[in-house]
C-alpha positions in Angstrom: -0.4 9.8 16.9 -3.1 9.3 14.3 -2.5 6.9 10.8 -2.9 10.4 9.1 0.3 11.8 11.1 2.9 9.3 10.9 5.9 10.5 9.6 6.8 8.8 6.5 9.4 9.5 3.4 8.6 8.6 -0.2 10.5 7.0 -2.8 12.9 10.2 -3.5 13.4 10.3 -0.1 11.2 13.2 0.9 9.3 14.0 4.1 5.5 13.5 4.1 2.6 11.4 6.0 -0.8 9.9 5.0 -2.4 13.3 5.5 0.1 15.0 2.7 -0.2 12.3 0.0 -3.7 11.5 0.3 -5.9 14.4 1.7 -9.6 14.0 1.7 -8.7 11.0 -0.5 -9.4 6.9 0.8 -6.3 4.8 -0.1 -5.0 1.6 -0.3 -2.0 1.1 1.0 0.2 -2.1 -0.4 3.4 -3.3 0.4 5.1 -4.5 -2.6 7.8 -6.3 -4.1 9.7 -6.0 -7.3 10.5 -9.6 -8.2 7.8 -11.5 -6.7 4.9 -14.0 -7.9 2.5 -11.4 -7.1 3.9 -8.7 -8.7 1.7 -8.6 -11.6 -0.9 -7.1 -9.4 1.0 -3.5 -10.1 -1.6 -3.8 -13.6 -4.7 -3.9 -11.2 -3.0 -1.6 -8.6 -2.8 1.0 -11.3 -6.2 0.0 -13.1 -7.6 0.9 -9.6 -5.9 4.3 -9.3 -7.1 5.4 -13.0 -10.6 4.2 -12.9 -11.3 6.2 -8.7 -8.3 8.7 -8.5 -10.5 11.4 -9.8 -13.2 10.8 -7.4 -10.6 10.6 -4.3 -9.0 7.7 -4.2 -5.6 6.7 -4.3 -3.1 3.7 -4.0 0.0 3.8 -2.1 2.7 1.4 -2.7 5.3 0.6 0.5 8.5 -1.3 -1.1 9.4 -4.7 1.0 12.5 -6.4 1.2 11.6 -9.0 4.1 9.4 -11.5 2.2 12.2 -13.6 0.3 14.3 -10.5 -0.3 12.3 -10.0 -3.3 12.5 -6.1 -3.6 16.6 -6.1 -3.0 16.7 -2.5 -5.8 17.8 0.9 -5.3 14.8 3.6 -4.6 16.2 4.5 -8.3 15.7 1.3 -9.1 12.3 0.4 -7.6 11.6 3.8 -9.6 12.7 3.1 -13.0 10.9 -0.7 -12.7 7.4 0.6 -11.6 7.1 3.2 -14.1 8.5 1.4 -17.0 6.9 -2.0 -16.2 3.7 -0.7 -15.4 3.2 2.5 -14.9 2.9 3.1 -11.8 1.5 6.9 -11.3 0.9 6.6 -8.0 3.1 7.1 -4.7 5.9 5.4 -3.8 6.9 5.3 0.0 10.8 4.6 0.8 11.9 0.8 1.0 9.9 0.2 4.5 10.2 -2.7 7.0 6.6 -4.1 8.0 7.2 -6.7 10.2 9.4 -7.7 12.9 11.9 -5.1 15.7 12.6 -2.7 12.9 8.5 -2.5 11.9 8.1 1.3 11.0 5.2 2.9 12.8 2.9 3.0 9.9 2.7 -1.1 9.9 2.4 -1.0 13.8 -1.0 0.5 13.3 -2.0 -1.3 10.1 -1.5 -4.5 11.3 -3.3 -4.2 14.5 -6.7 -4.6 11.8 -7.8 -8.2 11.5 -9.0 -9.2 8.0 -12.3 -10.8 7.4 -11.3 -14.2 9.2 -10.9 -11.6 11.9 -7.0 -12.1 11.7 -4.6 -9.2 13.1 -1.0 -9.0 13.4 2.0 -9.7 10.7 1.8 -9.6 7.1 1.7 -12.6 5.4 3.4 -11.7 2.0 4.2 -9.2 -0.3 0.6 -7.3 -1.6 -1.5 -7.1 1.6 -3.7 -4.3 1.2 -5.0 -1.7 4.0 -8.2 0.2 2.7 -8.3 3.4 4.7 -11.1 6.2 4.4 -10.8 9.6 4.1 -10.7 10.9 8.0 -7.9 8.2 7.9 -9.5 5.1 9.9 -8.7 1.7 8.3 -11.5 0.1 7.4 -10.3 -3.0 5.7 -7.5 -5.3 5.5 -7.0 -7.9 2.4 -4.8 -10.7 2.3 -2.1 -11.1 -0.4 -3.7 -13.5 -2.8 -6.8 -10.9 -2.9 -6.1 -9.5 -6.0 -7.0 -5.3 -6.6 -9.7 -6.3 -8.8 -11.3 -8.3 -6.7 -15.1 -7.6 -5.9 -14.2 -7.6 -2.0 -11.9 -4.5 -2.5 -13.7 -2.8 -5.2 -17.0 -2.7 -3.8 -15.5 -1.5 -0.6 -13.6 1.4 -2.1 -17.1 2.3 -4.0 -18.6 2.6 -0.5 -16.0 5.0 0.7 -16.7 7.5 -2.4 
């Protein structure tokens, strides 16, 4: 089964994959977190998806509860906090394990990409970022401290528009 493929479920709890929420788009996928240190990083997140989202782009946020149980809300919840916040306009998968037995398939392929230290396997923290192209091949993998805004992540998502 392909990245694209994957079955996943959004926020509100409907049925999708990669290929519906992002066609012919590159994205960057983030797991995120509510009540974390990190969590400013929703502002650059949603500064990304404004300034490329017309030319293809798009971010989507995966909801965590396994670092520190720092996203312990409702989908509701998660909802309401996001848009208010910081107004989030881009999608929101369903609460999603991405690490350990219960890892959801998704995370099993993501985290099989080593980062530039050449690094695979679990996720460190809240806010690691998968950069995946169009045809759906992930191309990059950033750490949690590397913020959206970064030039690392930016300059890569220019190359892939």
């Amino acid at each position: 089964m392909t990245l694209s493929d994957i079955p996943l479920r959004t926020l509100e709890d409907t049925p999708t994959t990669l290929a519906d929420l992002a066609a012919d788009k590159a994205v960057l996928i983030v797991n995120v977190a509510s009540r974390c240190g990190l969590t400013p990083q929703y502002t650059a997140l949603v500064d990304l998806q404004q300034q490329y989202g017309a030319r293809g782009f798009t971010v989507i946020g995966v909801p965590c509860n396994q670092f520190g149980g720092q996203e312990p809300g409702t989908a509701e919840e998660i909802q309401q906090f996001c848009a208010t916040t910081y107004g989030v306009d881009f999608p929101l998968l369903e609460k999603t394990d991405v690490n350990g037995p219960t890892r959801h398939p998704l995370y099993e392929q993501l985290t099989q990409t080593p980062d530039a230290q050449g690094e695979a396997g679990d996720i460190q923290w809240n806010f690691e970022k998968f950069l995946v192209d169009r045809e759906g091949t992930i191309v990059a993998r950033f750490r949690p401290r590397t913020t959206p805004e970064d030039p690392a992540i930016t300059s890569a998502i220019e190359k892939l528009l």
